[in-house]
Structure formats: C-alpha cells, structure tokens
C-alpha positions in Angstrom: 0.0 0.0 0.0 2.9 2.2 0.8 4.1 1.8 -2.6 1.4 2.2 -4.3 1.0 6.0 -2.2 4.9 7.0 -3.2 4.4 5.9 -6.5 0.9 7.9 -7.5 2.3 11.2 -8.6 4.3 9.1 -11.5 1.1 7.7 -13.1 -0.8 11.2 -13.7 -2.0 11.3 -17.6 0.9 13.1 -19.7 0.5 14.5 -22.9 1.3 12.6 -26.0 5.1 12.2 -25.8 8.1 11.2 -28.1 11.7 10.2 -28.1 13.6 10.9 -24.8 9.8 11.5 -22.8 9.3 14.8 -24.1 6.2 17.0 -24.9 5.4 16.9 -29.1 4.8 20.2 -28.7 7.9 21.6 -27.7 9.6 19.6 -30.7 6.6 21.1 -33.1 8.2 24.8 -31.2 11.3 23.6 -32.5 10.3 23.2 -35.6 8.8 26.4 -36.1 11.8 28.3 -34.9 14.3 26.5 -37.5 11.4 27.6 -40.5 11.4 31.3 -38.9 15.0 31.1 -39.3 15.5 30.6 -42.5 12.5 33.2 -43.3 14.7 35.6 -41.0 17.5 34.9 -43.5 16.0 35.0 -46.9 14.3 38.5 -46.0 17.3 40.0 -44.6 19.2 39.2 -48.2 15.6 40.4 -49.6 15.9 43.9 -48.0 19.0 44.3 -49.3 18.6 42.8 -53.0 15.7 44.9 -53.5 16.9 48.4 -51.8 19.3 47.7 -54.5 17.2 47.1 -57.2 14.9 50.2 -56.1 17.9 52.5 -56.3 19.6 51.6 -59.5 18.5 54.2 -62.2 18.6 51.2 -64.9 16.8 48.3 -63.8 17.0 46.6 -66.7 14.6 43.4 -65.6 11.1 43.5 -63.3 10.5 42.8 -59.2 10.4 38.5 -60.6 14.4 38.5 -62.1 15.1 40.5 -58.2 13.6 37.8 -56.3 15.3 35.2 -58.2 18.6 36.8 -57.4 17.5 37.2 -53.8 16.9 33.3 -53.5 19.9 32.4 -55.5 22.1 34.4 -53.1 20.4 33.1 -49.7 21.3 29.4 -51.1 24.9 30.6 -52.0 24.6 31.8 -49.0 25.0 28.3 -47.8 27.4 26.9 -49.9 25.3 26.0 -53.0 26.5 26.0 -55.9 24.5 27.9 -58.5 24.4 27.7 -62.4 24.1 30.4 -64.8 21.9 29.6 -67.7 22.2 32.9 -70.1 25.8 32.7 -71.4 27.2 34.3 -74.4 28.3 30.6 -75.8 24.9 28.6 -74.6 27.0 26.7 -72.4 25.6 26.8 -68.2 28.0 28.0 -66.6 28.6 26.9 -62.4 29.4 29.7 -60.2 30.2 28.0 -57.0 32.5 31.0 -54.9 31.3 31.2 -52.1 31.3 34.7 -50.3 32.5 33.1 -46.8 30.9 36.1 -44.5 27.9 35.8 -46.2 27.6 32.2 -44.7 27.5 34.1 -41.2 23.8 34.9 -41.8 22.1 31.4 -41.9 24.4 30.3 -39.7 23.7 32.9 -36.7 20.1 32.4 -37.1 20.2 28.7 -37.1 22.1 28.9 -34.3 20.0 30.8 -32.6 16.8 28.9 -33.1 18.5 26.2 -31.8 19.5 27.6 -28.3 16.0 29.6 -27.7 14.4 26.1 -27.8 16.4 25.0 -24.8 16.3 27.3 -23.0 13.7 27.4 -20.4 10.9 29.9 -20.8 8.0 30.0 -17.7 8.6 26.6 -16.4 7.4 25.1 -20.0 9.0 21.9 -21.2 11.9 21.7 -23.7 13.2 18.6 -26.2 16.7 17.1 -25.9 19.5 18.7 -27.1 19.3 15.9 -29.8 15.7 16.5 -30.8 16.4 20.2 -30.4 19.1 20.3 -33.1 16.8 17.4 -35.6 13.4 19.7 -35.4 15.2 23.1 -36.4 17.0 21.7 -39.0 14.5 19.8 -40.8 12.1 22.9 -40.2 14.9 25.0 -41.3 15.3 22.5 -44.6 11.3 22.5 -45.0 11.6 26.1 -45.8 14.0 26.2 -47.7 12.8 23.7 -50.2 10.3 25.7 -51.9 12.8 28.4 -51.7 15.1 26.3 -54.2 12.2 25.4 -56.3 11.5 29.0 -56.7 15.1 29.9 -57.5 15.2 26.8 -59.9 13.5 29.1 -62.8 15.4 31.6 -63.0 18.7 33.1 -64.9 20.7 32.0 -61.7 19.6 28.9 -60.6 20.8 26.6 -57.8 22.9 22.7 -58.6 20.1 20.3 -57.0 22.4 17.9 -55.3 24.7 20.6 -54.0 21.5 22.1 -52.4 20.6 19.0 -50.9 23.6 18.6 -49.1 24.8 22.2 -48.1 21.6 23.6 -47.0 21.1 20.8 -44.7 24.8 20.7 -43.3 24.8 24.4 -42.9 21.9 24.5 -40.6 22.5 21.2 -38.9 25.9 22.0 -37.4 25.1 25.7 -36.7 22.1 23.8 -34.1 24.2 21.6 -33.1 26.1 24.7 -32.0 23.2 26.5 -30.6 22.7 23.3 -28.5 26.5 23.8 -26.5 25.3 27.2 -26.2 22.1 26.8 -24.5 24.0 24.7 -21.9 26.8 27.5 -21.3 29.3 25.1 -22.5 30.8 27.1 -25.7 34.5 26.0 -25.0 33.5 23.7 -22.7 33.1 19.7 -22.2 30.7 17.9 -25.0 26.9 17.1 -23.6 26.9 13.7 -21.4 24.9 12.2 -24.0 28.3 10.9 -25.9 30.3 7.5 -25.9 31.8 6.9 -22.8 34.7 5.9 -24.8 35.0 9.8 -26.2 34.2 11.3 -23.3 37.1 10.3 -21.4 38.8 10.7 -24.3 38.2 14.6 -24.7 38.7 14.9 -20.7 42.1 13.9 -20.7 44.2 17.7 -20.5 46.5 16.5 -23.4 43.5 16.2 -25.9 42.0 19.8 -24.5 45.5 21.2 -25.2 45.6 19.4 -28.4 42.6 20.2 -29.8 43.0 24.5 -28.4 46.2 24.2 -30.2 45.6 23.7 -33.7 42.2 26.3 -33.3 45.1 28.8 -32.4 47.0 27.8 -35.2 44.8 28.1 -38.0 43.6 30.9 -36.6 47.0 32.5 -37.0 46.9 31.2 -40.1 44.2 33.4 -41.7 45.4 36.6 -39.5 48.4 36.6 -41.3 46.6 35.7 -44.7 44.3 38.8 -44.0 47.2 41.3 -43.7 49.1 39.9 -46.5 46.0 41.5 -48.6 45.7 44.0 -46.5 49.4 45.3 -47.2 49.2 44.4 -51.1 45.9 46.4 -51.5 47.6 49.1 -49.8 50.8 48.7 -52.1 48.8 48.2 -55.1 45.9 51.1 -54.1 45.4 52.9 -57.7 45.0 49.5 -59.3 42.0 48.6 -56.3 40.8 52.0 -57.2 40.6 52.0 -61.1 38.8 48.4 -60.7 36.3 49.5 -58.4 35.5 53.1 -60.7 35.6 50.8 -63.5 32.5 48.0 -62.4 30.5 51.0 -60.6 29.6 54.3 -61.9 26.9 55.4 -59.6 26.5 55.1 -55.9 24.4 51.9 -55.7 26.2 50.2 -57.5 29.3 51.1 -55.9 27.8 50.5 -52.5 26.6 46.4 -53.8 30.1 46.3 -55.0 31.4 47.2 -51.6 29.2 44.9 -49.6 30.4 42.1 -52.2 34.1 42.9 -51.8 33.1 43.2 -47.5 31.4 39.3 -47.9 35.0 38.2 -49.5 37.1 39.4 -47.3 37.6 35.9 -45.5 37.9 34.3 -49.0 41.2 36.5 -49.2 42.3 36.0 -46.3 42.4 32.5 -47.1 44.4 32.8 -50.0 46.9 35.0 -48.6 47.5 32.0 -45.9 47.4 29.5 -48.5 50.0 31.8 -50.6 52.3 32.5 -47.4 52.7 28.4 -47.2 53.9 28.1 -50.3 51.4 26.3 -52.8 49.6 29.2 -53.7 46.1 29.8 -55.5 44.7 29.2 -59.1 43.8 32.1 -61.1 42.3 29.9 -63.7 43.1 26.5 -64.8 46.7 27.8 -66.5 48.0 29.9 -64.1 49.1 29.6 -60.3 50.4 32.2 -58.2 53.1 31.3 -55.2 55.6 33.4 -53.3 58.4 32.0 -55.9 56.6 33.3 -58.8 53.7 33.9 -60.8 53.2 31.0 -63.3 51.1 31.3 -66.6 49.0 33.4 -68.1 45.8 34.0 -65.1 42.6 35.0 -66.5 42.0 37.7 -63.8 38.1 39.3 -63.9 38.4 43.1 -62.8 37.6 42.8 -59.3 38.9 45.8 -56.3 40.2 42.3 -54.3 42.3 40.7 -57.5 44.4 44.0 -57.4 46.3 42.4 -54.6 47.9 39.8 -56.8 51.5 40.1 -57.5 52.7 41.3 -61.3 53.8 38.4 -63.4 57.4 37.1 -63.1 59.6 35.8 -60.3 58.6 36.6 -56.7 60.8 39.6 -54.6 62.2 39.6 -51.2 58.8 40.9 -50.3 56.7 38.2 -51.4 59.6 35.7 -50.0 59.0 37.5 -46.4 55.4 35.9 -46.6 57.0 33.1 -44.9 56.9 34.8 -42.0 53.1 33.8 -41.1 53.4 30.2 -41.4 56.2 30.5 -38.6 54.3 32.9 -36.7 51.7 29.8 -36.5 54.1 27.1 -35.5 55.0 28.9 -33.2 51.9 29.8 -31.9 50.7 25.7 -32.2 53.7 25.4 -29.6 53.0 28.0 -27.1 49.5 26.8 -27.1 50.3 23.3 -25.9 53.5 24.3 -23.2 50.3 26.3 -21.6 49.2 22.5 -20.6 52.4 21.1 -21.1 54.8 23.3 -19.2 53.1 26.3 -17.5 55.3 29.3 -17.1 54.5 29.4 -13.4 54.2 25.9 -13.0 56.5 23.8 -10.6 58.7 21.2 -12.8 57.4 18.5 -11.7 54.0 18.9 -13.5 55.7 19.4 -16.8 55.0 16.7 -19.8 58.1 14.5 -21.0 59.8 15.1 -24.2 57.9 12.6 -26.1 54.5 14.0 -25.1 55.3 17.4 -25.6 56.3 16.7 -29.4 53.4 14.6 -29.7 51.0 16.9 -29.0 52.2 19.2 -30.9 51.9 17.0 -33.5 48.6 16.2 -33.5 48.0 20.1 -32.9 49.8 20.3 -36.2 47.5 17.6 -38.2 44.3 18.9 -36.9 45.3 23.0 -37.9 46.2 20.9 -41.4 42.8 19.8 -41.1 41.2 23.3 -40.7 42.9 25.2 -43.0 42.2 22.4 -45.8 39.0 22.5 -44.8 38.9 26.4 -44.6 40.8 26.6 -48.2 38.6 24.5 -49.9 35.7 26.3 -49.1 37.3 29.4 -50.0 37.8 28.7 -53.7 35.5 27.4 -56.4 34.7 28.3 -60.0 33.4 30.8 -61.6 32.4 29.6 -65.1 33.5 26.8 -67.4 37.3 26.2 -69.2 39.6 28.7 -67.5 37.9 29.7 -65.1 37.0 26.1 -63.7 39.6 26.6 -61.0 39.7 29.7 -58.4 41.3 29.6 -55.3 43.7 27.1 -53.4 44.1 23.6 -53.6 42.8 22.1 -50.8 44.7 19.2 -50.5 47.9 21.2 -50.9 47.3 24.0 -48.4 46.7 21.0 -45.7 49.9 19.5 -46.5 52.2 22.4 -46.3 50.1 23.9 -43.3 51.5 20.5 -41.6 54.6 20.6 -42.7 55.0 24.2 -41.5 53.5 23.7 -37.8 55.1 20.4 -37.0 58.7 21.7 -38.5 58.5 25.0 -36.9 56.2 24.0 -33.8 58.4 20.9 -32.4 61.4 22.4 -32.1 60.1 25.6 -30.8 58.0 23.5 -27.5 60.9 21.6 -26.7 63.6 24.8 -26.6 60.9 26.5 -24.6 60.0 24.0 -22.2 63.7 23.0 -21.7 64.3 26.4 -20.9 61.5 27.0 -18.8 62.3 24.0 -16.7 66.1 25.2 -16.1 65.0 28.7 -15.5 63.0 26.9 -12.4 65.8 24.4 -11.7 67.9 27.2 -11.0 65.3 28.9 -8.8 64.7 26.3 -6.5 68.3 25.4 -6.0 68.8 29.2 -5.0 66.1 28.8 -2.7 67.2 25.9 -1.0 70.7 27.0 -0.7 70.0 30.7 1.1 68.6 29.8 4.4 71.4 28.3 5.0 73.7 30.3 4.0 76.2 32.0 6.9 76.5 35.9 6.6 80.1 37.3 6.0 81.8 37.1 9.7 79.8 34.8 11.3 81.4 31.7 13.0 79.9 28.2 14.0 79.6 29.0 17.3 76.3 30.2 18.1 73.1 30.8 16.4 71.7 34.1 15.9 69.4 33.2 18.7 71.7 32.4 21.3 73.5 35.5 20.4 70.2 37.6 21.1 69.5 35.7 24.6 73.0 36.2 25.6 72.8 40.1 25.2 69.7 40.3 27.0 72.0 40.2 30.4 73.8 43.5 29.0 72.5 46.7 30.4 69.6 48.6 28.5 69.5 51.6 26.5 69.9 53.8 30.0 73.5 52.1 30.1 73.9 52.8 26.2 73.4 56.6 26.0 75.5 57.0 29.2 74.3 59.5 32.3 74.9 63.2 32.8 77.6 64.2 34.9 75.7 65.5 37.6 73.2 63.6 39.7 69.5 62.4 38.3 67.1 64.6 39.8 64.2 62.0 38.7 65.0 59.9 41.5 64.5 60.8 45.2 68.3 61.4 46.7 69.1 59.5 49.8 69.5 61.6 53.3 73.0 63.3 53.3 75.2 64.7 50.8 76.6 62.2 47.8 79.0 63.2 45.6 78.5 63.1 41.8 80.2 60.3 40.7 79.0 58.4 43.4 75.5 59.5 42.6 76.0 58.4 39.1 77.3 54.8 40.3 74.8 54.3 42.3 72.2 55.0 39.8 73.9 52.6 37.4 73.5 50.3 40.2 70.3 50.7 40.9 69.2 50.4 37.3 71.7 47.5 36.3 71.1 44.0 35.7 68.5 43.9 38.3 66.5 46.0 36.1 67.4 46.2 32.5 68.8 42.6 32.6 65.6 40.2 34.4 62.9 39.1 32.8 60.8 40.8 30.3 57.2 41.2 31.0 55.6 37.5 29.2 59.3 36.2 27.9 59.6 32.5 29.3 62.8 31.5 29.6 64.7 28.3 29.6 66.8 26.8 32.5 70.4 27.9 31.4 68.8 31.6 30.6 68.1 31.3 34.7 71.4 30.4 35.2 73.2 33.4 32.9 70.5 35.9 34.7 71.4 34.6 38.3 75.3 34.9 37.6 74.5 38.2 36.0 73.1 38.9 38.8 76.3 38.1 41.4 78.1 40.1 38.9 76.4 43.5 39.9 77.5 44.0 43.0 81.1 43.2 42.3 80.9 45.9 39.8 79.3 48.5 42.5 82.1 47.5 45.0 84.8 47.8 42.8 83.9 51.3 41.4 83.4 52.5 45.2 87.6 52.7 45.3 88.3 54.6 41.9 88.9 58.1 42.1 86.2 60.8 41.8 86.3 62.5 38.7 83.9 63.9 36.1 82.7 61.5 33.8 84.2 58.6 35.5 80.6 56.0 36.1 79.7 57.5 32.8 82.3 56.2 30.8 81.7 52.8 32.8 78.6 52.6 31.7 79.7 53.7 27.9 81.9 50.7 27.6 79.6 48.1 28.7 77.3 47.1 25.8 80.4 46.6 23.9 81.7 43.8 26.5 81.6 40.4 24.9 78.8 38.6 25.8 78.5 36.2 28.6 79.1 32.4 28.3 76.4 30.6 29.3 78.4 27.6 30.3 80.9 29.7 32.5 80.3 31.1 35.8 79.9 34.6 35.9 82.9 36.8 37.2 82.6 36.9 41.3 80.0 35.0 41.3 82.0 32.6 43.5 83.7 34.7 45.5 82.3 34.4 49.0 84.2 37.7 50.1 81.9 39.9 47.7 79.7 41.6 49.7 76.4 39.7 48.9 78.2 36.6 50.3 
C-alpha cells in the first residue's frame, strides 16, 4: 500500500510524448523556430537585393528577375553552388564561390533557433539537445525547399544535389552549436549524452591542449593571410581604385560592389594563408600564383580584391617575407600546448616529457592541417567553365604544407621552450634551498643568531647605552646626606643594572640555562658596585663605565659569571 501511495504522482496522464519523454509540442516549437530562421534569413538578403534594385536608375529586368537573385544568393549563402543559364556561348556555366561572411547569416540564425528552444521559458517543457538540433533543421530544410524550387526558374539557378547537401549541413551544425550554447558550454566539455569511450577521451588535459592548439594555429593562419591582402591592396591602391571606378559608376552600384568585396574578405584572407605556405592559388586553370613566382598566363576578372595579386614574373624579397606567417603559427601551435604542457608558473614536476610534448604538438599540427584544408577549400571554387573552372587554393595542398609548417617549426620551438623554462626553475629552486642556509660574511659556528640575542639580554639597556649626565639624576629621590656626583651616578647605574634592564621581560619565558646566565649576572652587579666605590672621583668617571659596557663580549652561558664565586663579595 505504501508503494502504491509514493508511487501515485508518476502515473498522472501526460500528454502525447516522443523520443527521450518529451512534450510533441515543444519539438513542433522547434520546428517552427528552424522555418522562422531561414524566413529571417531569406528576408534579410531580400531587403538588401531589393533596396538595391529600387535604387539603380537602370533596372534593366522586373520585381520576378530580383527575387530570383534574392533566393539564388540566400542558397549561395550556404554553400550551394548555383548555375548560370544565359551565357554568351549557350553553355551553363557553375558559379560555386562562395562569399564566406555571407555564410555568417544562416548560420547565426540557425544557431539561434536552436538555443532559444532549450532554453527554459515560464517553467514550460523543452526537447533534448538531440531532438532540439533534428526539429530546427529539418524545419529550417522544410523552408527552404520551396525556396530552391522557386530559385530553380530563374537566370541563376541553384545545382540540385549541392542544395541537398549544403543547406542541410549548414543548418544542422550551426544547431548543433546552438545546443552547447544553451548549456553554457561554448569551449566547454561535450553534452553527457556521448560514448563513454570519447568522453574520457576529450577529458584527458592532453587532448584539450591538443585540440585548443591547432584552433590557435589556424587561426594564425588566416590573421596573417588577412594582412598579407591587406598590405598588397595598400601597395597596389590605384590598381584597387581603377577596378572598383571601373565596375561601378553610380553610388548603388558602388555601395553592392562594396558589400560584395566586404562578404570576400575571409575568401582573401584565405588565399593569402594558403600563398604564405607556399602552394599558392589558381587564377584559372593555367595559371598559379606562389611566393616563388607567378606561373602562366591568369585569366583575372576586374575585381577591387584581385588588385592584390603580385605582377607576373619571379617573386621579390617581399613576397619571399610571406614566410613569416606560417612560422608565426608554428609557433603559436607550440606555445598553445607548453600552456598545458609546461606552465610558465608551473612547478617542474607537472611538466610533460619530451615525447608528449612533441606529440601533442603533433597532433595540434595535423588537426590546424585539417582546418585550413578544410577552410581553403571552401574558400575557392569556380566561376564559369574552361579557364575559369579553377579559383582559389588547392585544398589538398594548403593542408599539407600547413603540416609541414607547424610540426617543422612548432616541435622544435615547445621543446627549446619548455627545456628552458624548466632550467629557468631548476635554477630557482636550487637558489632557494641554498640561502637559508647560507652563513653571513663574519659569522662563525659558534652560536646561532638566537643564542647571540638571549646572551645580550644580560647587557644593560638603552639607559647604560646613551650614558648618564655628569651630575646627579634629579628623577630619582636622593638618599639623606650629601653624595657626591660620581657616586651618585654609580649608584644609579647600580640601581638600574642587571636587576632592572637585565631580568625578565614582561611574558618572555625562559629556559633553565637563561636562569642560570641571569642569576650569575646577577652576582656580577655587586662586584661591579664594589669595585667602582675605590676609583677616584672625577667627572665622567661612572659614565664612561657605563659607555663601555654594551660593547663587553657577551656572557658564556656555560661559564660562571665573574665573582660569582667569591664568597668575600659583599652579597656573600
């Protein structure tokens, strides 16, 4: 009966469910989101395709041709490839360059979709990551299909099959992103729902390092493409200009040229990284440009961006200095793993072996291989049929000399660095262990500096140290009758010696043989008193007594302390 009672608030009536035991209509919410994506993203490019065709003061076609273009770009806009029908020879003609920037649109707003869904809104239920990331794209991919069909009958038509596979990709893996998001994990560990297998695999710190590593590194890589361009436009800047006057003669025009030229900025920045590792970039199927030289004859459309490329003939010192930016990124894949592998501030101990060091660096160099293949390859593509089949990088070969660079220049590098960084440490410590012990310039075996201190706290205080005036101390009550000066000064220092500035300090504690040293100081005093009572009266004379003392050597504490055995002083 008792279980039945605990058990009761399980077998309420739910609504319908599916996978994973969540509501249908928080995956049907899903759904929705990934279709108002890529509505979000087909009237953003519509705004600007028309504003555009509005303003031009020869629009040569009606509203129809605009929208065409409008839904050709926003599937370009996603990697498909599109195909030009109207050709001067008859022939369809592919144009499949992609405009990389232009890619952030869809992307962003699939990724968005994706993380509003998980994200919990008044308590209401929310699918899996999983079934998150399924319902936006194939709502995202049910929109876009009549989207295609629409762009199919125009002049600028999309390739079917590259359709079917980009749109798709594009808006899967920008959910799947939105999904990491939602759970705050956007460098983070992968979901729990993974293989066991790869999640201990991506928790080991060599794999994070790894992994960060070769992101850095590619990274590098198209920094240092980017102002490659960025320094050629600038050295070739009346060439840029005379292209850009020469496609554009009014302002709208010039302003759709300048948003084109903005949308292939990472495309350039691509091929300079490509060109700074040595293989280069098509410009057409007979010519190849490389830091060595420029090879062929290119077939170069006027374009503000293609101003950048080098003159035909054999390279310069300049172009040979592009070398620099593949060494900048092995060098960065190596810093990037010592920051795992040897910390800076890190105690030596915690520092990776040789072999694991150059391993990881490595496999940081294969996977920035993999990027900037990947990132090359999507940079280039063609732009009609015969020579200009071929635009951009080869793929294949960026990859290659992107691993040859990092590994060659990265190994080396992590291995001088950490050996250093380890010696500069070895060195510390040994400092550190050898100064506390470590005997300051005239000091003897002896004694301790502690036993030096406790043997000086017999010695008069600072009263005996700054000496007495020559006359008596009218601080203290004189006795009755008439004492002379010196005598009054003696007996002063008597008074105010060891009894006084030698006992026991107010909550000191003190060990057996101090007792000892303080008693025999003690016996001491007197002796001291007596004897002075014979010298001679003379100005000066207890003062200078009392001058001299602090720089008496200190007191053994083994030895017995002078008259403190003579039973003829007068405290025996």
């Amino acid at each position: 009966m008792t279980q039945l009672t605990d058990r009761s608030p399980s077998i309420t009536p739910d609504p319908v469910v599916v996978q994973g035991g969540r509501p249908a209509f928080a995956l049907a919410a899903a759904l929705v989101r990934g279709a108002t994506a890529a509505g979000l993203g087909l009237g953003a490019i519509a705004v600007l395709v028309m504003a555009m065709w509005i303003s031009s003061p020869f629009p040569d076609r009606g509203p129809g041709s605009a929208l065409h273009v409008v839904a050709g770009l926003w599937l370009l806009a996603h990697g498909t490839e599109l195909v030009r029908s109207d050709t001067l020879s008859g022939t369809p003609a592919p144009m499949g360059l992609v405009p990389l920037l232009l890619v952030a649109l869809p992307a962003l707003l699939a990724h968005r979709a994706a993380r509003d869904v998980l994200e919990p809104h008044g308590g209401r239920p929310s699918p899996s990551p999983t079934g998150a990331v399924c319902a936006v794209t194939v709502g995202y991919v049910l929109a876009a299909a009549p989207v295609a069909l629409y762009a199919a009958g125009g002049t600028i038509g999309p390739d079917p099959s590259s359709a079917a596979f980009h749109v798709p990709l594009v808006a899967g893996l920008a959910a799947a992103c939105g999904a990491w998001t939602a759970y705050d994990k956007p460098l983070g560990p992968l979901p729990d729902r993974r293989p066991e297998r790869l999640r201990r695999l991506l928790a080991r710190p060599d794999v994070a390092a790894t992994l960060r590593s070769a992101a850095a590194g590619a990274l590098a890589l198209l920094v240092g493409g980017a102002l490659l361009v960025a320094a050629s436009l600038m050295w070739h800047a009346q060439a840029a200009q005379d292209s850009f006057l020469q496609l554009a003669g009014d302002w709208p025009g010039r302003l759709a040229l300048l948003l084109l030229a903005l949308a292939l900025v990472p495309n350039a920045a691509a091929w300079g990284a490509a060109f700074s590792l040595g293989p280069g970039f098509a410009l057409g199927t007979g010519a190849t440009v490389t830091p060595l030289a420029l090879t062929g004859t290119p077939s170069l459309p006027a374009f503000p961006l293609l101003a950048a490329v080098p003159a035909a003939g054999p390279g310069t010192p300049l172009h040979w200095a592009a070398v620099a930016v593949p060494v900048a990124a092995g060098a960065t894949v190596a810093l990037f793993t010592l920051r795992t592998a040897a910390p800076r501030l890190g105690p030596p101990e915690t520092a990776w072996g040789l072999r694991n060091t150059a391993l990881s660096v490595l496999l940081a160099a294969v996977g920035c291989a993999v990027l900037t293949a990947v990132l090359t390859a999507a940079a280039g593509g063609p732009l009609g049929t015969g020579r200009l089949a071929a635009f951009g990088p080869v793929w294949w070969q960026t990859g290659l000399a992107s691993l040859a660079w990092t590994a060659g220049v990265g190994v080396p590098t992590a291995l001088g660095v950490r050996a250093w960084r380890l010696r500069t440490r070895t060195t510390d410590a040994g400092e550190s262990e050898t100064l506390p012990t470590a005997s300051a310039p005239g000091a003897t075996d002896e004694g301790t500096d502690e036993d030096i201190t406790d043997s000086y706290d017999v010695l008069p205080a600072s009263p005996w140290a700054s000496g007495f005036p020559s006359g008596p101390d009218t601080s203290h009550p004189q006795p009755s009758g008439s004492v002379p000066a010196d005598e009054g000064g003696a007996q002063l220092a008597e008074s105010d010696t060891p009894e006084c500035a030698g006992g026991p300090r107010p909550g000191a504690e003190r060990s057996g043989s101090e007792k000892a040293d303080e008693g025999g100081a003690r016996l001491a005093a007197p002796d001291m008193s007596a004897a002075a009572d014979p010298l001679p009266s003379g100005p000066g004379t207890a003062s200078d007594a009392a001058a001299d003392a602090p720089r008496r050597p200190a007191a053994d504490p083994g030895a017995q302390a002078p008259g403190a055995g003579d039973e003829s002083g007068p405290d025996s």
